[in-house]
C-alpha positions as CSV (number, residue, x, y, z in Angstrom):
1,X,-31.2,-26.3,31.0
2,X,-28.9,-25.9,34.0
3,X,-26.1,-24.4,31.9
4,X,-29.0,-21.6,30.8
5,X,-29.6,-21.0,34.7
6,X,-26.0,-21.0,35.7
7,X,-26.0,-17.4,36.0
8,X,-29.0,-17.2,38.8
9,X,-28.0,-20.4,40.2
10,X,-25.0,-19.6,43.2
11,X,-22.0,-22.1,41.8
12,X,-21.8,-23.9,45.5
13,X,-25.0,-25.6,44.9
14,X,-25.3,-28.4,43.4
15,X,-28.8,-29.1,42.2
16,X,-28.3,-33.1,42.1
17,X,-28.3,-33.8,45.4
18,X,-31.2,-31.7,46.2
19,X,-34.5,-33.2,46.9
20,X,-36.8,-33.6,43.3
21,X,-39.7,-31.3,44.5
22,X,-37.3,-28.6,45.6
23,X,-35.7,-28.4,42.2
24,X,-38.9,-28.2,40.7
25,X,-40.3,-25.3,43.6
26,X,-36.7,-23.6,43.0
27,X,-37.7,-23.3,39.0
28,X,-41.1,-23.3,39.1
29,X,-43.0,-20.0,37.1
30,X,-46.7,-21.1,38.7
31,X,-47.8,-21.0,42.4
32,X,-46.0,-23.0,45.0
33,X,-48.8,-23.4,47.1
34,X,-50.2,-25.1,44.4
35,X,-47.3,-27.4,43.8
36,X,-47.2,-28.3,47.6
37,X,-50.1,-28.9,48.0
38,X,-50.5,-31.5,44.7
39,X,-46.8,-32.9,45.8
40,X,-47.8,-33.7,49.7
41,X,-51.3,-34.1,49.5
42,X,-52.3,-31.7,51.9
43,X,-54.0,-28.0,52.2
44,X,-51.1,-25.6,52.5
45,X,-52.0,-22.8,54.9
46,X,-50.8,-19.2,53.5
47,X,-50.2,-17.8,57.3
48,X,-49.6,-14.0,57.4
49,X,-47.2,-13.5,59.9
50,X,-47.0,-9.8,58.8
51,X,-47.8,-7.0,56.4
52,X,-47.3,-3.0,56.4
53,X,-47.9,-0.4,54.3
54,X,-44.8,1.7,53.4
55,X,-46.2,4.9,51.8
56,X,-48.8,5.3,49.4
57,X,-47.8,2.7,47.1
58,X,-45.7,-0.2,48.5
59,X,-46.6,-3.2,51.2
60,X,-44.1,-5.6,52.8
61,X,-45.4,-8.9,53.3
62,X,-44.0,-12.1,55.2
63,X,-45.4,-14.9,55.1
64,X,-45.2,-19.1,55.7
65,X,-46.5,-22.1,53.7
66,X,-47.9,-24.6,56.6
67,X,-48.9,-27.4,55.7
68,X,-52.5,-27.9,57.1
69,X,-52.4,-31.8,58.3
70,X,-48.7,-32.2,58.8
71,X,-47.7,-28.7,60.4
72,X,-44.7,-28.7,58.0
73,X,-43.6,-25.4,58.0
74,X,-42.6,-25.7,53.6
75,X,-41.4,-22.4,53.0
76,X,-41.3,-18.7,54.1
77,X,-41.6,-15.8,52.1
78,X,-41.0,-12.1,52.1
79,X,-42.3,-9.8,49.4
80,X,-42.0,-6.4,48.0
81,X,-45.4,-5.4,46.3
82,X,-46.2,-2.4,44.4
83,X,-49.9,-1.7,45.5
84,X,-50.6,1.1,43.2
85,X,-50.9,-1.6,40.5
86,X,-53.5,-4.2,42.3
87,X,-56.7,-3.5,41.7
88,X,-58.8,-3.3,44.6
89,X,-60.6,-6.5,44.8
90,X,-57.1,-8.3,45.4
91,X,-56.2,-5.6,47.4
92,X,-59.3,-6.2,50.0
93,X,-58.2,-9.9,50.0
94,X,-54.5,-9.4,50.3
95,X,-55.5,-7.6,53.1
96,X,-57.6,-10.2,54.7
97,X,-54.4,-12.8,54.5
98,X,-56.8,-15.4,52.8
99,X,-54.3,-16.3,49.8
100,X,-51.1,-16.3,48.6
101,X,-50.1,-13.3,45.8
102,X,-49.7,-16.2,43.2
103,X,-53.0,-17.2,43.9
104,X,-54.7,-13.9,43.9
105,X,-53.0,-12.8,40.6
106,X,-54.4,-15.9,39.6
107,X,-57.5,-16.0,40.7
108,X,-57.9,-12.5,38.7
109,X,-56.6,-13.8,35.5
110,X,-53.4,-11.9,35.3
111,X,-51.0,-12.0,33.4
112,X,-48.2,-11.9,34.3
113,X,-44.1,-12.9,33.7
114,X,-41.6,-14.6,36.5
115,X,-37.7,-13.8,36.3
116,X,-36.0,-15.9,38.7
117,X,-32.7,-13.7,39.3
118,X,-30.9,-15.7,41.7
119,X,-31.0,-19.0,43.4
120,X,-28.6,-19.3,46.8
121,X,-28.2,-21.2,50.3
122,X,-29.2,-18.9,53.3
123,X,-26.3,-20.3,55.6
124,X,-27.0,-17.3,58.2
125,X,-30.2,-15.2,58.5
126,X,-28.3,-12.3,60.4
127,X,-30.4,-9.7,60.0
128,X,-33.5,-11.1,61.2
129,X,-35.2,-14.2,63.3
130,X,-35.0,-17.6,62.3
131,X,-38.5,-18.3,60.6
132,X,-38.2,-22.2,60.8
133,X,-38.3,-22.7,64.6
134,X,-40.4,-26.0,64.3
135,X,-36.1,-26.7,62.3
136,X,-34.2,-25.0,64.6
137,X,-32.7,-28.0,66.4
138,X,-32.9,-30.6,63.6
139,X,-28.5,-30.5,62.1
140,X,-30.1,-30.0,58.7
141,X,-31.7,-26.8,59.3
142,X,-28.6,-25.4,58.2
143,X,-29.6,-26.0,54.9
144,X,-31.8,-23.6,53.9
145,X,-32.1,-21.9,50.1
146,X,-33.9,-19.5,48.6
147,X,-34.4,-18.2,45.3
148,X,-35.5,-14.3,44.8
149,X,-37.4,-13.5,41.8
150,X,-39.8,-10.8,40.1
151,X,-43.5,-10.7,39.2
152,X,-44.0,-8.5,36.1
153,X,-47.8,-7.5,35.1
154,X,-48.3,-5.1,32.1
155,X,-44.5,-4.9,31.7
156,X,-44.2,-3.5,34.9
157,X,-42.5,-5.3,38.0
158,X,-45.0,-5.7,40.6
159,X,-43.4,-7.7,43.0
160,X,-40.1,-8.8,44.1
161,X,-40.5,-11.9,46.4
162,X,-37.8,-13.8,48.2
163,X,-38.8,-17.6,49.2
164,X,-36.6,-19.8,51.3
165,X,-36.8,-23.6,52.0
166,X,-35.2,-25.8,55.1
167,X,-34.1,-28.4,52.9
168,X,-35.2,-30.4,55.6
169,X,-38.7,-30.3,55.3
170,X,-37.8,-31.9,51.5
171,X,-36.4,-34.9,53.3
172,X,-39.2,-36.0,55.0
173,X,-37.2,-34.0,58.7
174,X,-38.5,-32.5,60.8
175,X,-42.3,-33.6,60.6
């Protein structure tokens, strides 16, 4: 299956010595949220740390995957959504910060299609703040990857998302 990904997958990683769950999240087609919360038994908190319109018809969105008990801060996401294509009922609630996209595209029962196009360490984030600061001192925060990938709905891409993981929060780091 690996030799199939090797094209999204950046060649200096090497998957077997990552952490089990994060090869899974890395692969994953469904909700993360979801498969955190399942995987650490815990609530994971979808916390809005921003979102803003850009025109008519697109919305940038950053968020992080808390978990609610521990405080593990599981992943961060940025995403690229086309608005013009979300009906307004998810739109009212993407507004309100309540859920994840995954969820509310879900929760809708919409169909949709994930294309993972590339999976890659984060050794620097130059261009903006570090978004792990609970990791910022551990050594392993250097390790963080990401994957970026596409949400398609009616054959049309409606978002193009960009998770990353501290590999430390994986190893049990951190908490």
């Amino acid at each position: 299956m690996l030799d199939r990904l090797a094209s999204i997958i950046q060649p200096s990683i090497d998957f077997s010595t990552l952490p089990p769950i994060l090869r899974v999240l890395l692969l994953t087609d469904g909700t993360v949220t979801h498969s955190l919360a399942a995987y650490f038994a815990e609530d994971i908190q979808v916390r809005c740390l921003s979102q803003v319109q850009v025109g008519d018809e697109v919305i940038e969105r950053e968020v992080m995957l808390v978990g609610e008990l521990s405080g593990t801060e599981y992943a961060h996401a940025h995403s690229t959504i086309h608005a013009h294509l979300l009906d307004p009922e998810m739109r009212r609630r993407l507004d309100s910060g309540q859920a994840g996209i995954g969820e509310l595209l879900n929760a809708n029962n919409r169909e949709t299609f994930r294309e993972i196009t590339q999976i890659r360490y984060c050794h620097d984030l130059p261009d903006r703040p570090n978004p792990f600061k609970a990791l910022a001192s551990a050594e392993e925060f250097t390790q963080v990857i990401a994957r970026d990938y596409r949400i398609h709905t009616q054959q049309r891409p409606l978002i193009l998302i960009t998770e990353e993981f501290p590999v430390a929060s994986y190893l049990g780091l951190g908490r």
